[in-house]
Structure formats: structure tokens, C-alpha cells
Backbone as JSON, one array per atom type, in Angstrom:
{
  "sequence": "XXXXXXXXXXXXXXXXXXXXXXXXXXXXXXXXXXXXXXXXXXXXXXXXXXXXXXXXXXXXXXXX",
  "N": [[84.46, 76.93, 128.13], [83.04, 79.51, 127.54], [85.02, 80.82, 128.54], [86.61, 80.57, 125.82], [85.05, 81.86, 124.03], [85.7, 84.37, 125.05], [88.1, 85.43, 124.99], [88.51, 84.95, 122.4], [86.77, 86.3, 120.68], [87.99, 88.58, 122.24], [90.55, 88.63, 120.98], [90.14, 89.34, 118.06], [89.02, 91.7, 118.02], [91.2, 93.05, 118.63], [92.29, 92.35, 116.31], [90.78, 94.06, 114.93], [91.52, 96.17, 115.4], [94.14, 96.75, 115.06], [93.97, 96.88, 112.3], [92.39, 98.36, 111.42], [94.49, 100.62, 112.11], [96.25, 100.33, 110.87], [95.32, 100.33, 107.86], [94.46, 103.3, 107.97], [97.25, 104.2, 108.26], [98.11, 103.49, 105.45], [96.89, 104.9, 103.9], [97.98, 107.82, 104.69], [100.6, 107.52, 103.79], [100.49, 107.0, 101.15], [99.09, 109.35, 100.35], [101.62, 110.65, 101.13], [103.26, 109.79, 99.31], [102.02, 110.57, 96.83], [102.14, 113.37, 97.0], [105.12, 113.67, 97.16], [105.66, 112.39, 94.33], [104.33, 114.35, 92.84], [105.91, 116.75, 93.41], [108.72, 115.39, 92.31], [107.99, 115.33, 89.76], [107.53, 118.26, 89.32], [110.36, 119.14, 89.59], [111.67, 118.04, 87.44], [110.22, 118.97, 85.26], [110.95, 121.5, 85.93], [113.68, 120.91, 85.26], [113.43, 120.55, 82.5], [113.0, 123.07, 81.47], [115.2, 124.02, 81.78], [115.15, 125.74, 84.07], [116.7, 125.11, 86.13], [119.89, 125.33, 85.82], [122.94, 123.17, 84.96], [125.71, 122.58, 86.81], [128.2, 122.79, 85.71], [127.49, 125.06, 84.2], [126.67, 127.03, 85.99], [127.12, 130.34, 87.71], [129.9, 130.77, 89.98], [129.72, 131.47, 93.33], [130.34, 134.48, 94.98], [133.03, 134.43, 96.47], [134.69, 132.94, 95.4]],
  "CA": [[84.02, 77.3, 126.79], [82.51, 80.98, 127.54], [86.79, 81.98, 128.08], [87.42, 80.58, 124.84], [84.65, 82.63, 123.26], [85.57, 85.64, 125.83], [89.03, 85.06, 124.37], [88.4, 84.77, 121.15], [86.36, 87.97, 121.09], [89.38, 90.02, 122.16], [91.35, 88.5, 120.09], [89.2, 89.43, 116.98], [88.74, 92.93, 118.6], [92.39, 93.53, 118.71], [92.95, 92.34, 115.16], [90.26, 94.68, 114.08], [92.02, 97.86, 115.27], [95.42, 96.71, 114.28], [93.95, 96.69, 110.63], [91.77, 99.89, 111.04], [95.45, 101.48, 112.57], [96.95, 99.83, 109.25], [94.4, 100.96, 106.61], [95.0, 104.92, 107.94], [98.79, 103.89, 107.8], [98.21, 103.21, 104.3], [96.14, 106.34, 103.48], [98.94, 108.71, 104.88], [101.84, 106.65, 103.33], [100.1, 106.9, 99.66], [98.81, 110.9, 100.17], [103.13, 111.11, 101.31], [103.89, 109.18, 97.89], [101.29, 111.68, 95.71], [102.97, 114.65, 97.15], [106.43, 113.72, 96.39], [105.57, 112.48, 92.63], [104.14, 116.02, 92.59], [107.41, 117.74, 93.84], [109.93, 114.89, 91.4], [107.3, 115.76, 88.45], [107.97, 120.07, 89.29], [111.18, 119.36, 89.22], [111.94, 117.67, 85.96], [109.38, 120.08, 84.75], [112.04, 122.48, 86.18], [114.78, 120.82, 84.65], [113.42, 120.8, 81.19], [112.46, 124.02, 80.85], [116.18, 124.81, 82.33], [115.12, 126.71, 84.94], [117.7, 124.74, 86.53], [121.04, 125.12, 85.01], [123.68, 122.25, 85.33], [126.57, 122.57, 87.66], [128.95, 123.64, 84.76], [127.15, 126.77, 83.86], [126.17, 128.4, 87.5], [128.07, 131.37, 88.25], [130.39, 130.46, 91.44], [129.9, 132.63, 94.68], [131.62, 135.91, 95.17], [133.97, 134.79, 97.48], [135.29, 132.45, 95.09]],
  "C": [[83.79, 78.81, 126.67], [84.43, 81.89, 127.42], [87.16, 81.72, 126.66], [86.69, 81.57, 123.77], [85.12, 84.23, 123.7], [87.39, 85.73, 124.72], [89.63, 85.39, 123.02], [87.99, 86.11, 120.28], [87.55, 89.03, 120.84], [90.29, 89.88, 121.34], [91.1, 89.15, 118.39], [89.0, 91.1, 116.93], [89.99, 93.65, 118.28], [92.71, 93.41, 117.22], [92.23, 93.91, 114.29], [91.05, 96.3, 114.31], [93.38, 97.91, 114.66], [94.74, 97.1, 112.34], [92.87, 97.88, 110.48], [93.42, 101.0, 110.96], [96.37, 101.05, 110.81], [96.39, 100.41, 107.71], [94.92, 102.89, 106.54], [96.2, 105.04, 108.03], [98.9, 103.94, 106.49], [98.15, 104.15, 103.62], [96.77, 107.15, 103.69], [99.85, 108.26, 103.98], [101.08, 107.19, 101.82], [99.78, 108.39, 99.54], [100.43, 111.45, 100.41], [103.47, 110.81, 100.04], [102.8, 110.16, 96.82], [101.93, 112.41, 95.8], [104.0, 114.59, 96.64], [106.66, 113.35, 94.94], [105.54, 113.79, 92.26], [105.29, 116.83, 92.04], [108.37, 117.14, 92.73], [109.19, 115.52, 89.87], [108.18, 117.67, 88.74], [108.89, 120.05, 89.48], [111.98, 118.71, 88.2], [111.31, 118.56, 85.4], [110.58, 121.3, 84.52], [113.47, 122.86, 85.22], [114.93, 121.1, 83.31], [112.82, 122.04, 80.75], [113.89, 125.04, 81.36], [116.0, 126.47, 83.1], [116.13, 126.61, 85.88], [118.92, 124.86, 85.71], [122.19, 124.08, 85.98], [124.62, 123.17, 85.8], [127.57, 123.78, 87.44], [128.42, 125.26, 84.48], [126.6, 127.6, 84.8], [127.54, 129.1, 87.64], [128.48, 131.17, 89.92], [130.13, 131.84, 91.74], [131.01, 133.73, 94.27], [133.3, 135.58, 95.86], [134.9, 133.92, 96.63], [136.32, 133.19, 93.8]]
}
């Protein structure tokens, strides 16, 4: 009986760090997904204020 509580224990132990190691998985992963909204937002921002110009109207390279 005492191995199944000894057992049981670690087992319980182990879940808890998997799901602490999962939670600060989460918390990086979602501060990576803010940032890049950020960056797709400043560049539509970009686009509509044609700071970007489409394809058609950039002046090709010199060499061309």
C-alpha cells in the first residue's frame, strides 16, 4: 500500500511540473503571438499609408 501511495505521489509530482513547464510554454507562445500582431498591424499600417509601394511602381536596380 505505502508503494502505491509512494507511487502515486511521484506520479502527481511529475504531472505537476509537466503543467507548470506547460503554463510558461503558454506565456512565451502568446507574448511570441502579441509581438507578431504588433509587427502584421505596422505593416498594414505601412501599407496604407503607402510607405510601401507595390511591385509595379518600385524603381528596378541599377544594374537592370
Amino acid at each position: 500500500m505505502q508503494e502505491k501511495i509512494i507511487s502515486l505521489e511521484m506520479r502527481l509530482m511529475e504531472q505537476e511540473r509537466q503543467l507548470d513547464d506547460l503554463s510558461k510554454e503558454v506565456l512565451r507562445l502568446s507574448k511570441v503571438v502579441e509581438r507578431l500582431s504588433k509587427e502584421c498591424q505596422a505593416m498594414r499600417d505601412a501599407m496604407q499609408e503607402n510607405l510601401v509601394k507595390p511591385l509595379s511602381e518600385e524603381t528596378p536596380p541599377p544594374h537592370y
